[in-house]
C-alpha positions in Angstrom: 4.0 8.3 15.4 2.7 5.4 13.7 1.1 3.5 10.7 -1.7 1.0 10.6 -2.3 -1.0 7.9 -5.8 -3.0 7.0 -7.8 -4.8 4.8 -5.4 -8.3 3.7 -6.9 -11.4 3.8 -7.5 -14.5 1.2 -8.6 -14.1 -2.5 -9.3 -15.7 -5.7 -7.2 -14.9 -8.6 -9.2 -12.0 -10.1 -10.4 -10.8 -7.5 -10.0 -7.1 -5.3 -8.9 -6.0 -2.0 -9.0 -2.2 -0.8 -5.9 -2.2 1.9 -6.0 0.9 4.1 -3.4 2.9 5.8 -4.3 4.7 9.1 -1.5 7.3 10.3 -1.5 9.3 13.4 1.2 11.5 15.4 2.5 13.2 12.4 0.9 15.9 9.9 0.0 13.3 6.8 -1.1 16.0 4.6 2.7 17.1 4.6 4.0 13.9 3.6 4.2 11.8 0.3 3.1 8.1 0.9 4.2 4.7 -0.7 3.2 1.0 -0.3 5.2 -1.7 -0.4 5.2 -5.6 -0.2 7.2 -8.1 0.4 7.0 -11.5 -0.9 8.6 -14.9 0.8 11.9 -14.9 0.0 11.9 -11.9 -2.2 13.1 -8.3 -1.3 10.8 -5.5 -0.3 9.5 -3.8 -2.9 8.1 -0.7 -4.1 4.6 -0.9 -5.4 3.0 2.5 -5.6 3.7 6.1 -4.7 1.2 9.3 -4.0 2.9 13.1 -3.1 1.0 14.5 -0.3 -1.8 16.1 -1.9 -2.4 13.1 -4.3 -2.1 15.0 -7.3 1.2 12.7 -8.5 1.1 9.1 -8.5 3.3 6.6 -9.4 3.2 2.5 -9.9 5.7 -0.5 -10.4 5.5 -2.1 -13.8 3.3 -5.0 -12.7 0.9 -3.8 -11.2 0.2 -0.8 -13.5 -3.6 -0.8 -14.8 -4.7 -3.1 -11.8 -3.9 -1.0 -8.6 -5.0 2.3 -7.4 -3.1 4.6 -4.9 -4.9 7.2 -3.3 -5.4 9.3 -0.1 -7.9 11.2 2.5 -5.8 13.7 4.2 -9.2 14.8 6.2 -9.0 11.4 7.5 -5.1 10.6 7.9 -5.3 7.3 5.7 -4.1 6.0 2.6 -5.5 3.3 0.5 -4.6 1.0 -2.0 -7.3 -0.5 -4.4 -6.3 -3.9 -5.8 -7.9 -5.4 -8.4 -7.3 -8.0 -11.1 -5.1 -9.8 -8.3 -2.7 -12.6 -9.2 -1.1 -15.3 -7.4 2.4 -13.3 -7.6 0.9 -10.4 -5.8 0.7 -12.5 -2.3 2.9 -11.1 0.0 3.1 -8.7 3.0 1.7 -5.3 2.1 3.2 -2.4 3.8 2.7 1.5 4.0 5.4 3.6 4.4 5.8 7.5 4.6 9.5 8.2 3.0 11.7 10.7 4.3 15.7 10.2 6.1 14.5 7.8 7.9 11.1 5.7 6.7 8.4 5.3 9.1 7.3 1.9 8.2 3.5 0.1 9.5 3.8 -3.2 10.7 1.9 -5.0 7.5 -0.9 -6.9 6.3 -1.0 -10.0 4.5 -2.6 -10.5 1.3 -2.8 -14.1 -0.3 -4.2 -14.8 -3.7 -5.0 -18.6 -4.4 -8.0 -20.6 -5.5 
């Protein structure tokens, strides 16, 4: 049971980064999804939210209108389109699939700097 998470790297302010979630050894069509980040020094927080058939979606204030949550349950993975990026969205980006206890991936890193 795990979560693999892909697609950080280095951008310019204004740019856009499609992150991708792989999971595998659970039924992900079953499951609501949610990605979070975590920025130095900064709690984990919760950045966007999709139920399991993708119908519902849900985003934190500040990145409302920039970033895009969305699934393939044919291919177990979930993505999240960022774009407009800013300097304050660099930090670790992580999926999660909620539940008693969250599975959690291990996170990528997503830096936005000129």
């Amino acid at each position: 049971v795990q979560l693999v998470e892909s697609g950080g790297g280095l951008v310019q302010p204004g740019g856009s980064l499609t992150l991708s979630c792989v999971a595998s050894g659970f039924t992900f069509s079953t499951y609501a999804m949610q990605w979070y980040r975590q920025a130095p020094g900064k709690e984990r927080e919760l950045v966007a939210y999709i139920s399991s058939t993708g119908d519902t979606t849900t985003y934190a204030n500040p990145v409302k209108g920039r970033f895009t949550i969305s699934r393939d349950n044919a291919k177990n993975t979930v993505y999240l389109q960022m774009n407009g990026l800013k300097p304050e969205d660099t930090a670790v980006y992580y999926c999660a699939r909620p539940g008693w206890r969250t599975l959690w991936g291990q996170g990528t890193q997503v830096t936005v700097s000129s």
